[in-house]
DRENPA-3360 file (N, C-alpha, C; in nm, 2 decimals, always signed):
BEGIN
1 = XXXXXXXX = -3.68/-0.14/-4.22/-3.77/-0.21/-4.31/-3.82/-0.11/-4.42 ~ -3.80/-0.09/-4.54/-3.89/-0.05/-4.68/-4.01/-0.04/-4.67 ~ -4.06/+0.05/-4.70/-4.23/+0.05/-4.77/-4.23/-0.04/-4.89 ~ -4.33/-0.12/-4.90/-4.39/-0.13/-5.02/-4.47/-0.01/-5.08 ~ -4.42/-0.05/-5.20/-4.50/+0.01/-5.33/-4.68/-0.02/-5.37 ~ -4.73/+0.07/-5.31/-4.89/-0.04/-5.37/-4.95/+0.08/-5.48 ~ -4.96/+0.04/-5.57/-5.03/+0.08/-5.67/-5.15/+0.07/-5.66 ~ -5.22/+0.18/-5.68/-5.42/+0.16/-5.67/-5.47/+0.25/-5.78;
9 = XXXXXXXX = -5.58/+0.18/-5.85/-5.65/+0.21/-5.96/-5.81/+0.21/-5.87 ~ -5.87/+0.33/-5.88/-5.97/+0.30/-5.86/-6.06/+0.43/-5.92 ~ -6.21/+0.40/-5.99/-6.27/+0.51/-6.06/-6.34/+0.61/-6.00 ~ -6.33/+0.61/-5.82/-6.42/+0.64/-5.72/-6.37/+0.79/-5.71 ~ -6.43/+0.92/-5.73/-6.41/+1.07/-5.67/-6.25/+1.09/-5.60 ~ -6.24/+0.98/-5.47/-6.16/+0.99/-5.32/-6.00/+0.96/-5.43 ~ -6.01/+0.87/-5.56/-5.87/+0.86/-5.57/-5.81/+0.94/-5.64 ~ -5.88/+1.08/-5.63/-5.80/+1.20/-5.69/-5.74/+1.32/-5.62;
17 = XXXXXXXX = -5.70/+1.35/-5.58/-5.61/+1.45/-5.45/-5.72/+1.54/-5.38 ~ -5.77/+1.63/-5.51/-5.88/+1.72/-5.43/-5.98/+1.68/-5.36 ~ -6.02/+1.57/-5.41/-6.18/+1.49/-5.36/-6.15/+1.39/-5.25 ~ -6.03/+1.43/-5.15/-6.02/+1.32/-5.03/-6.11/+1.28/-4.97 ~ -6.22/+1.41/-4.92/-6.32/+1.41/-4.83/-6.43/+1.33/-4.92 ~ -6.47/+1.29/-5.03/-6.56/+1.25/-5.04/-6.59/+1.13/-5.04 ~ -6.72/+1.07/-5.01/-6.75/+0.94/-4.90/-6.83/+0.93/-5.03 ~ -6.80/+0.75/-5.02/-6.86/+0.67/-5.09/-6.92/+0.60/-5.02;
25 = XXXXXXXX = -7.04/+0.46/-5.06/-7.06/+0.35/-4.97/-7.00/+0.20/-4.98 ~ -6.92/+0.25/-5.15/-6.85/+0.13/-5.20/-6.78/+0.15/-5.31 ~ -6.65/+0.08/-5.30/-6.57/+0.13/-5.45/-6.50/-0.01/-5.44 ~ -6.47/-0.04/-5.59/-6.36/-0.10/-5.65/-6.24/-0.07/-5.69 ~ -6.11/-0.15/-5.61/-6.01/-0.06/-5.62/-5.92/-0.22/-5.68 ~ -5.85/-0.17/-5.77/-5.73/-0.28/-5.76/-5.59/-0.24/-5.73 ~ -5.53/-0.30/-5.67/-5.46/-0.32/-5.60/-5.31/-0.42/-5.66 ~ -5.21/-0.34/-5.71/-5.09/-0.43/-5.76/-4.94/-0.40/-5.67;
33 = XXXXXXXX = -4.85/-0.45/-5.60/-4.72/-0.47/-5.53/-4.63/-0.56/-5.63 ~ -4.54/-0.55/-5.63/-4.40/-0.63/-5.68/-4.39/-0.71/-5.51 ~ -4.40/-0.81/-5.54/-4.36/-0.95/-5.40/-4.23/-0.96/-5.43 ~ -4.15/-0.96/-5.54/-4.02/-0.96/-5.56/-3.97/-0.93/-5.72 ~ -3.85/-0.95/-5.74/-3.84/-0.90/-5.86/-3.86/-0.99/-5.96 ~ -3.92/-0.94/-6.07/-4.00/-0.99/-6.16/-4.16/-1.09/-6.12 ~ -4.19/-1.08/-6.00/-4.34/-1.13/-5.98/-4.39/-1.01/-5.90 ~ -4.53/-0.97/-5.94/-4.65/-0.92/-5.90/-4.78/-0.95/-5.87;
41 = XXXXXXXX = -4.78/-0.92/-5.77/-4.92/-0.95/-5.71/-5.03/-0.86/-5.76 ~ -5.14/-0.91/-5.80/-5.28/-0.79/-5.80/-5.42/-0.84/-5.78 ~ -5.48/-0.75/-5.73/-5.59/-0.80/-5.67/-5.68/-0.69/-5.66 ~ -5.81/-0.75/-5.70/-5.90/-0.64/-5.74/-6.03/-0.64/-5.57 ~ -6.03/-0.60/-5.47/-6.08/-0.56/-5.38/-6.18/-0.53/-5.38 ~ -6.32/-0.52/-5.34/-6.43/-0.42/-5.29/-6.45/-0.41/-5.18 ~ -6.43/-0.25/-5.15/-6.47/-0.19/-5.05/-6.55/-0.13/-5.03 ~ -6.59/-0.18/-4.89/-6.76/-0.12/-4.84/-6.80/-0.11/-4.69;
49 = XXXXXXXX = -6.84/+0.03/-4.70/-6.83/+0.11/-4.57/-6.99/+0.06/-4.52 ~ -6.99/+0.09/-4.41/-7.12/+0.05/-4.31/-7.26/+0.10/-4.38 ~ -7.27/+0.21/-4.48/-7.38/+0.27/-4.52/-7.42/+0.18/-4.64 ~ -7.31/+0.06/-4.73/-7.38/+0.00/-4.80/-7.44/-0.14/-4.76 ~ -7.40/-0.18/-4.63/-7.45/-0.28/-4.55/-7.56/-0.27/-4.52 ~ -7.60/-0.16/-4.43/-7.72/-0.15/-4.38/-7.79/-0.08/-4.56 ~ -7.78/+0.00/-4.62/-7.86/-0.07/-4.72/-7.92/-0.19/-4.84 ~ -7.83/-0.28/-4.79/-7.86/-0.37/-4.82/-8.00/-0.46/-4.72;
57 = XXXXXXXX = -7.97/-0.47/-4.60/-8.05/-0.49/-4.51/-8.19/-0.44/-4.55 ~ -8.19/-0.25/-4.53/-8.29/-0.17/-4.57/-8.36/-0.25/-4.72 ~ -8.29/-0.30/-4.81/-8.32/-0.29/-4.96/-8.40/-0.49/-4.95 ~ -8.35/-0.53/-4.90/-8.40/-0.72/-4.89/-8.55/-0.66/-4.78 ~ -8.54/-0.57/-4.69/-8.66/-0.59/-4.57/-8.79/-0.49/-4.67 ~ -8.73/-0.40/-4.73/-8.83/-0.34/-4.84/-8.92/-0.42/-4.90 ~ -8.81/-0.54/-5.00/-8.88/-0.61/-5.09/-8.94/-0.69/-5.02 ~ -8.93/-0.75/-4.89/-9.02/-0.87/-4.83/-9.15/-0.77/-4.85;
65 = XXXXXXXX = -9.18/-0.68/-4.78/-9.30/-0.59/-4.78/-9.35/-0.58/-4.91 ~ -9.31/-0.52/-4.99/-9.33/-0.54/-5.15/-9.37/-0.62/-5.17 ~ -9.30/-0.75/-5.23/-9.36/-0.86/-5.29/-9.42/-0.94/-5.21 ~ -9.47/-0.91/-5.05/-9.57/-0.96/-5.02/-9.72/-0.91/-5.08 ~ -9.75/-0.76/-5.06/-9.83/-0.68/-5.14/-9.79/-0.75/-5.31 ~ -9.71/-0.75/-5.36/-9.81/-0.75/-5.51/-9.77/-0.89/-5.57 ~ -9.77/-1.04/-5.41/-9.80/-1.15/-5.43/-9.68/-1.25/-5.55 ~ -9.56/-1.22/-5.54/-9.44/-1.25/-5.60/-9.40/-1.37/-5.51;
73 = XXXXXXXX = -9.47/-1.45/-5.45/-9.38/-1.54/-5.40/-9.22/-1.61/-5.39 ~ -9.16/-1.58/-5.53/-9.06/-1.63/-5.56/-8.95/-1.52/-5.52 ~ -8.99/-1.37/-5.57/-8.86/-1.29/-5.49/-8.91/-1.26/-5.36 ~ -9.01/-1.29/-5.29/-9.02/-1.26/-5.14/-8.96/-1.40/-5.10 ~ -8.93/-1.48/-5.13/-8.88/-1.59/-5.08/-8.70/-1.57/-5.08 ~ -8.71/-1.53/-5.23/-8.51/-1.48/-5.26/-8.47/-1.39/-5.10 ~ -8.56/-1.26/-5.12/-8.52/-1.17/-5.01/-8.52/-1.22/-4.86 ~ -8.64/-1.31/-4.81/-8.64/-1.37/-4.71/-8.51/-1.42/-4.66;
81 = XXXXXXXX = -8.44/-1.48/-4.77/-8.31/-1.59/-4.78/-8.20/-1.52/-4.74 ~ -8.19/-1.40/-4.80/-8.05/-1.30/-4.79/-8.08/-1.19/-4.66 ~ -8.19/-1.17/-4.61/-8.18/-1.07/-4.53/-8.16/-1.14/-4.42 ~ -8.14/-1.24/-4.35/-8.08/-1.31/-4.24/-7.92/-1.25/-4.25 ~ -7.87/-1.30/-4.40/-7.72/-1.30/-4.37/-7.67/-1.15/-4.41 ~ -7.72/-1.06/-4.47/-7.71/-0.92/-4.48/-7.70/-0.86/-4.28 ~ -7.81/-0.91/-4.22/-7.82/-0.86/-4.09/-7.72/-0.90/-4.01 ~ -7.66/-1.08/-4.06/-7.56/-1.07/-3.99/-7.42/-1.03/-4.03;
89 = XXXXXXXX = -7.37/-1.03/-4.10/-7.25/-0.91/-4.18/-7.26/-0.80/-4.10 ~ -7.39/-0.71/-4.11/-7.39/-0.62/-3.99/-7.39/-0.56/-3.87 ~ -7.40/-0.72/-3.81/-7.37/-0.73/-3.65/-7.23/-0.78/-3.64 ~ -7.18/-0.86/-3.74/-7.06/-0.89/-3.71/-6.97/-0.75/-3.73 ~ -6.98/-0.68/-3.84/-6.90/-0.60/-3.86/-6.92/-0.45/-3.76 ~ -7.04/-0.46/-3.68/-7.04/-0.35/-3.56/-6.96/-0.41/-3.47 ~ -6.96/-0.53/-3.42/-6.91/-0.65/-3.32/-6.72/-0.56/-3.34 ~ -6.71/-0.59/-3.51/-6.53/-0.64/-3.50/-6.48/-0.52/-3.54;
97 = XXXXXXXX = -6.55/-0.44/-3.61/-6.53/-0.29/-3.66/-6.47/-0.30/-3.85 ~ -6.43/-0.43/-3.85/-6.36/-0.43/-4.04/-6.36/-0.56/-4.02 ~ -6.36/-0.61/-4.17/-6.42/-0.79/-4.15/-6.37/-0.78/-4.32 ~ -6.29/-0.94/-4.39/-6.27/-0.92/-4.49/-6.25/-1.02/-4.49 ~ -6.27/-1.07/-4.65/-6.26/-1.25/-4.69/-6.11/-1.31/-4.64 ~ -6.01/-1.39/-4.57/-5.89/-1.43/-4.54/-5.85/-1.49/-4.63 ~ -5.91/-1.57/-4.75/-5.85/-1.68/-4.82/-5.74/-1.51/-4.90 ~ -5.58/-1.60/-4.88/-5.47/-1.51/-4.96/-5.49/-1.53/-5.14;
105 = XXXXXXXX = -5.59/-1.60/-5.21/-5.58/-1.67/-5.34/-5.69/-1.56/-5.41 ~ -5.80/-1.55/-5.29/-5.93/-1.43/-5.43/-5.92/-1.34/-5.45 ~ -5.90/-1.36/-5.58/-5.88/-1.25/-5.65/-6.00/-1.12/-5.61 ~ -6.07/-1.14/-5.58/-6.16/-1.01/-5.54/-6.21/-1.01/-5.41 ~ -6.17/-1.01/-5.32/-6.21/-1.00/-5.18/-6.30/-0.91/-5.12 ~ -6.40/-0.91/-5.05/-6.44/-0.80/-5.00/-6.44/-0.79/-4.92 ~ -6.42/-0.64/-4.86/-6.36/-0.61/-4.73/-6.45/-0.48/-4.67 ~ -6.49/-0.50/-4.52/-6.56/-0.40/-4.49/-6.53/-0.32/-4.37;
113 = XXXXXXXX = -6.58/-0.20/-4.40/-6.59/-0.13/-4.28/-6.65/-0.03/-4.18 ~ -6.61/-0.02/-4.07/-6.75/+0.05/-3.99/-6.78/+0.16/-4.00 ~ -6.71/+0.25/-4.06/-6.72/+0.38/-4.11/-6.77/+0.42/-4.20 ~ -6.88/+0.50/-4.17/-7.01/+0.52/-4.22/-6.98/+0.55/-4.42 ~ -6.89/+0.60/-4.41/-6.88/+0.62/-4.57/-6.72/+0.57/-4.61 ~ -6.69/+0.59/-4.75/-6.54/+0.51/-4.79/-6.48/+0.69/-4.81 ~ -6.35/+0.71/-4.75/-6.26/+0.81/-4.78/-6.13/+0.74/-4.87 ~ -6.08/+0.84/-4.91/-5.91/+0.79/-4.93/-5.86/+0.72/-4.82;
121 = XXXXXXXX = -5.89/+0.80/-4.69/-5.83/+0.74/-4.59/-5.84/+0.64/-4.47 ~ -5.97/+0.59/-4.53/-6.04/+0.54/-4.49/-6.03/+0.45/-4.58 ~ -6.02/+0.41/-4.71/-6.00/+0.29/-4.82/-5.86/+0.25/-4.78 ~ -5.75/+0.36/-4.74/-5.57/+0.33/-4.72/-5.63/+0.25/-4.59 ~ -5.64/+0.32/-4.49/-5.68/+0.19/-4.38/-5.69/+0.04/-4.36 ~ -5.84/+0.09/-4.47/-5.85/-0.07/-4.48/-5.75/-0.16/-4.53 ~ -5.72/-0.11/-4.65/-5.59/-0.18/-4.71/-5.49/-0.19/-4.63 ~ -5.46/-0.13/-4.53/-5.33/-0.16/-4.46/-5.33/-0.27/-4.42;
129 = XXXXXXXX = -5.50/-0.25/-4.30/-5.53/-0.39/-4.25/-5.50/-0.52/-4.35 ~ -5.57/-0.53/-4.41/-5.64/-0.62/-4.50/-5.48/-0.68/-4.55 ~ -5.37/-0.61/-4.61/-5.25/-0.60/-4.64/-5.16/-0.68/-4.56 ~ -5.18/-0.62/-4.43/-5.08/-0.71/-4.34/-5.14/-0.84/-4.29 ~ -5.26/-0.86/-4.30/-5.34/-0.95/-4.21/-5.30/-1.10/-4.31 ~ -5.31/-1.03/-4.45/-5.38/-1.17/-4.54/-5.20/-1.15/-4.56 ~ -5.18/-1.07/-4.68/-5.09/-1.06/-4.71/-4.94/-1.06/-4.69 ~ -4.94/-1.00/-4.52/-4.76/-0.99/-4.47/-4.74/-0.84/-4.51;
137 = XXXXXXXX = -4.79/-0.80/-4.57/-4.74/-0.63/-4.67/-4.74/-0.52/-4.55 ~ -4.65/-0.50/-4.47/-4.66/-0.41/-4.35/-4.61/-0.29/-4.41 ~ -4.67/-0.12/-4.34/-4.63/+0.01/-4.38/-4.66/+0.03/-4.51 ~ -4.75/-0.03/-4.59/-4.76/+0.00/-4.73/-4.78/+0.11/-4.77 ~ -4.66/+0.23/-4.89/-4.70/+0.33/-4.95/-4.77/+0.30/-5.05 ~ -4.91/+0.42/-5.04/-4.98/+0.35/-5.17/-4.97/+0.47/-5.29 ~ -4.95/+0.46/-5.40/-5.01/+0.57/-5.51/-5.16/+0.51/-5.57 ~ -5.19/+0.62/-5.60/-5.30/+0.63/-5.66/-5.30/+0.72/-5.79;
145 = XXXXXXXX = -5.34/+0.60/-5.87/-5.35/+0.67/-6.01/-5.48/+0.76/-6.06 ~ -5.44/+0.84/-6.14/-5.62/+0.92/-6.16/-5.61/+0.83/-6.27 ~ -5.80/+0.82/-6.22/-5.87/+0.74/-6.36/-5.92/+0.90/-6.43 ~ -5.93/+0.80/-6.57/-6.02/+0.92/-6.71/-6.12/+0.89/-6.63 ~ -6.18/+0.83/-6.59/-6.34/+0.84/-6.55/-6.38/+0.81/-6.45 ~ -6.54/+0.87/-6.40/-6.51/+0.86/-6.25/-6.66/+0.82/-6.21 ~ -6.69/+0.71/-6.14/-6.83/+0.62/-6.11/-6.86/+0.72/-5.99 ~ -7.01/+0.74/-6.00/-7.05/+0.79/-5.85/-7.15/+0.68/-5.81;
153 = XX = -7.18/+0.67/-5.69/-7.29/+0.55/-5.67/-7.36/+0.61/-5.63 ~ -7.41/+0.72/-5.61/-7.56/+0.75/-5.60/-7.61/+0.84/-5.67;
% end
């Protein structure tokens, strides 16, 4: 059986050779394969490692405290709403270890995982998963193109 070809664009540090080791909490990567000749598939992914889960959690349980103090009813109500399902995202995803949308059609899926920060090799992973699960795409080689520019998230 062939590798596939998976092409990846992504503006994050990790998709340039020297900077493997560097951890992110979330990057956007897209993602293009040839399914056959003359059709391609592409798909624009977010990936996100356990550290931007739990601050998410961290960042909704903040604002309840906040906008209880300075009497905002309307986003202590918003945050109320989302930090149920923030908390559970991160029981599920301690539970199953990577957890990612299944519908094969969205175009942006997001996909997570338990490792505390995003690597290169830790983003290939996921994508492997995520690749054979939804996809069919088994053993995928990926290249990575360097971006001109490069997002840091913190």
């Amino acid at each position: 059986m062939s590798r596939k070809h998976v092409r990846c664009i992504c503006h994050k540090p990790f998709a340039v050779v020297q900077y493997r080791e560097v951890g992110e909490p979330w990057a956007d990567v897209w993602v293009r394969w040839r399914e056959r000749p003359g059709r391609v598939k592409a798909f624009g992914p977010t990936l996100m490692a356990r550290a931007d889960v739990v601050g998410e959690v961290e960042k909704y349980t903040w604002c309840i405290e906040h906008y209880q103090q300075t009497g905002d009813a309307h986003m202590e109500a918003f945050a109320r709403e989302e930090l149920p399902q923030a908390q559970a995202l991160l029981q599920r995803l301690d539970a199953e270890g990577w957890i990612f949308d299944r519908d094969p059609q969205a175009g942006t899926p997001n996909l997570y995982t338990i490792r505390p920060w995003l690597t290169r090799a830790t983003a290939e992973e996921l994508l492997t998963k995520w690749l054979a699960a939804v996809h069919g795409v088994h053993q995928p080689k990926f290249e990575w193109d360097r971006p001109a520019i490069f997002v840091r998230s913190m």
